[in-house]
N, C-alpha and C positions, 0 to 999 in steps of 0.2 A: 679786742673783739672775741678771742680766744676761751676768755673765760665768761662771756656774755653769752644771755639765752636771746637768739635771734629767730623771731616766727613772720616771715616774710609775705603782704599782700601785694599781686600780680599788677603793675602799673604799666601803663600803655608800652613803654617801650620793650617789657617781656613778649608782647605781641611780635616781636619778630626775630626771638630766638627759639627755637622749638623746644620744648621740653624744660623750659632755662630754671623751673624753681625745684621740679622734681629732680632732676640731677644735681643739685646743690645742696639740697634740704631734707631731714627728716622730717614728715609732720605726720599730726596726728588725727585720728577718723577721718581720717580721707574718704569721700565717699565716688563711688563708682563715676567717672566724670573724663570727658578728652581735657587733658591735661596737656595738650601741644599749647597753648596760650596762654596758661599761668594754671592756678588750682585753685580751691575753693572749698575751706574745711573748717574745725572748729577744734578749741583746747579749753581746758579749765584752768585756773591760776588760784590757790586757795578759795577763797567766796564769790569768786566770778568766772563768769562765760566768757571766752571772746569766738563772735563767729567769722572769719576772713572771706569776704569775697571775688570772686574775680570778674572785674567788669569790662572784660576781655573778653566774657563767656556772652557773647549778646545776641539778642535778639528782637531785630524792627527798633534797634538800638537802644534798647536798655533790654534788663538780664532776660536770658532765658529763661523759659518757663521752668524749666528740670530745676534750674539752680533757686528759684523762686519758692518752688513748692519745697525743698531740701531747705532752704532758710527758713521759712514757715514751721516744720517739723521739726528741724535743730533746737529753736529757740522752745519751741511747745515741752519738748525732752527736758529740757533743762534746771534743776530748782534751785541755779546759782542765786546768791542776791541779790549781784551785779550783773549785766550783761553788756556788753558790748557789741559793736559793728565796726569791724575795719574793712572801708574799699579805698578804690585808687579815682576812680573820680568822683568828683563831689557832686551830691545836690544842691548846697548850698555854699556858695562861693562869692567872693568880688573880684576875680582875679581875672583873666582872659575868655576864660572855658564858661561864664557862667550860663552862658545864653547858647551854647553849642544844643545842636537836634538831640544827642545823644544821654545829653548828660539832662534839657531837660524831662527828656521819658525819663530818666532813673528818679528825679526828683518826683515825679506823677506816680511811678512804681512805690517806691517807698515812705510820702510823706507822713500818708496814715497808715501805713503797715509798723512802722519804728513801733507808735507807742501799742499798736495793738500786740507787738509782740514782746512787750515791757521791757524794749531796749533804751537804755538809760543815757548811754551815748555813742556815737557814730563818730568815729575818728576816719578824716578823709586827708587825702593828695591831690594829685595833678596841679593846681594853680601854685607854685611859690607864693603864697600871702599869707598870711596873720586874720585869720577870724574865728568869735566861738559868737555860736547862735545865743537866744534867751533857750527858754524850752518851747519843742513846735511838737504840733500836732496840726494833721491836714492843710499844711502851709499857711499855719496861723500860730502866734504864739499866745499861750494858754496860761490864765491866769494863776497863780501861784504863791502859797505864804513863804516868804523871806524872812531871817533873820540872820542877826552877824554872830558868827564861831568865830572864836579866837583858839588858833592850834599853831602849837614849833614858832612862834612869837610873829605869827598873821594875822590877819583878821580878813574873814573871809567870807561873803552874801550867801545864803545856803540858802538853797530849794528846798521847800520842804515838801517828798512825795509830788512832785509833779507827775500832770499824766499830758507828758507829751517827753519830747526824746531833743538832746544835746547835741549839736554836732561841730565839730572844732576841725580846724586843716593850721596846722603849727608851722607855719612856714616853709623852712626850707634850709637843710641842716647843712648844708655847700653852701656856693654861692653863684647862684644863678635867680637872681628875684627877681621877680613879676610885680608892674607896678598895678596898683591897687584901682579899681575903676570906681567912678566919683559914685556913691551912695544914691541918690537920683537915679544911677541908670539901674543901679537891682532892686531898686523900689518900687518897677515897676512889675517884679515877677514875684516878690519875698519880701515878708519883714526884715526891715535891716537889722543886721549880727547887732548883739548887744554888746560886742567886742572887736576893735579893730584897728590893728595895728599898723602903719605902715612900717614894715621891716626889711632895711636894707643890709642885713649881717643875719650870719646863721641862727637856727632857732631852736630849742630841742623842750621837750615837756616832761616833766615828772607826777606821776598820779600816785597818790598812795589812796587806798581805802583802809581805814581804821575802824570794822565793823557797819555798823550802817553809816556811814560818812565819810563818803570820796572827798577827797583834797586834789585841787586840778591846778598846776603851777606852769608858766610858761617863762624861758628865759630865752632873753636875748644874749648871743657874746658880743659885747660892745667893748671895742677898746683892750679884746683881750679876757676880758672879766664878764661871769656869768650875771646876768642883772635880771631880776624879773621883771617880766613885763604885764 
């Protein structure tokens, strides 16, 4: 971990250490924000944005208005050519939390803000579960030219230019899993994930972008041995 670049977003259980990311972490643009509940900033990574939320910073249970109008303006600044969104609860989920008050204001907050602010994907937590959306736009997924890339000996469905936004929750890199709620019951709130795993072993993702083409890779450790999944 020594030699890894770790850029940490605030998940519910920093709600009850004070201060717990800023005394651990350097990060960067910090913007002027009570930071007793996690933080909420932004970094660039060669040709991408990422902006880190904290959904600890709430308000009438989803984000505050301060952090809202600073997400709006971060991403506006920006002329990465990737962008991302990491928070810690999901709007789109099958796990325990998907129907919680909270989490869904956050999905009302942001279902049509993602693609208006040409965020490409939304990497979420809270639920232990395995899912990646299709592309959504205003809690609908939006129709999309596909074709197959073969890269590093894959073959892989590529979106091509969608306008709508990604959102994936990689499981759970310990081993504390969440089991997976029957597809029926979040069909009544969201198109079901176009991906969906049930995974009882740890999970970790690898993203590369190679110019204009993200590669989005999930593994499972099964048995010891990294397996995609």
């Amino acid at each position: 971990l020594m030699s890894s670049v770790l850029m940490p977003t605030a998940g519910n259980h920093e709600n009850h250490g004070e201060y717990s990311l800023d005394d651990n972490f350097i990060l960067s643009n910090v913007p002027e924000q009570d930071t007793m509940t996690g933080v909420y900033y932004s970094f660039d990574y060669n040709n991408a944005h990422f902006i880190v939320l904290n959904s600890n910073d709430d308000e009438d249970n989803g984000f505050s208005a301060k952090q809202i109008e600073w997400l709006k303006a971060d991403a506006a600044a920006s002329d990465a050519e990737w962008k991302f969104v990491m928070l810690h609860k999901a709007p789109y989920s099958n796990g325990s939390h998907y129907d919680d008050g909270d989490v869904i204001e956050i999905r009302k907050q942001l279902s049509t803000l993602m693609p208006e602010l040409d965020i490409d994907m939304v990497l979420q937590g809270h639920d232990h579960v395995y899912l990646r959306t299709d592309a959504m736009n205003s809690n609908e997924v939006v129709e999309v030219y596909e074709m197959s890339v073969d890269n590093n000996g894959k073959t892989y469905t590529a979106k091509v230019n969608p306008d709508g936004t990604i959102y994936a929750i990689n499981g759970c890199s310990g081993v504390k899993y969440y089991q997976t709620k029957n597809p029926a019951d979040t069909d009544k709130l969201f198109p079901r994930a176009e991906k969906i795993v049930d995974a009882n072993y740890p999970v970790f993702a690898a993203i590369r972008i190679e110019g204009s083409s993200l590669y989005f890779d999930s593994y499972g450790i099964i048995e010891g041995e990294a397996e995609c999944i």
